[in-house]
C-alpha positions, 0 to 999 in steps of 0.5 A, a space after each residue: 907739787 901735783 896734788 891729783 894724785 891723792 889717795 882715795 878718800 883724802 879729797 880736800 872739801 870746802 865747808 860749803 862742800 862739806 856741809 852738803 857732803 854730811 847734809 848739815 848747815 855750814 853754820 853748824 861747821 861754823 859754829 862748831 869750830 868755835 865752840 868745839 872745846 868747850 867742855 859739855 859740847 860734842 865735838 863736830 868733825 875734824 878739820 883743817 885750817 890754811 892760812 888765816 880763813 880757808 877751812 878744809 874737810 877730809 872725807 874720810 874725818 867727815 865719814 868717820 865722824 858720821 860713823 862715832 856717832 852712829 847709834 845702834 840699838 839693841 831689842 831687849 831680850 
């Protein structure tokens, strides 16, 4: 299987990376796996999981993560 030719965007992060890539703790990644259904709690970006512990990040999750929890606001008329 080549794998160097993957579509723009579809590169593979570690948590260390991904955490970096977005400019927050590994730990918060961490923890959001784990917490991530709990009903009341935001959910972090999506993930992928291979085998029992590599845990992977997409780019395009991360930056569209980042994107669904842009606030715009508005001044008032």
């Amino acid at each position: 299987m080549n794998i160097t030719h993957q579509p723009k965007g579809s590169e593979l992060l570690t948590e260390k990376e991904a955490a970096q890539y977005i400019r927050m703790s590994q730990s918060f990644l961490a923890k959001d796996r784990m917490n991530g259904y709990r009903s009341g709690h935001k959910q972090g970006p999506e993930f992928i999981k291979i085998g029992m512990r590599n845990i992977r990040y997409r780019k395009e999750d991360l930056d569209s993560w980042i994107m669904s929890n842009r606030i715009v606001r508005e001044l008032p008329k």
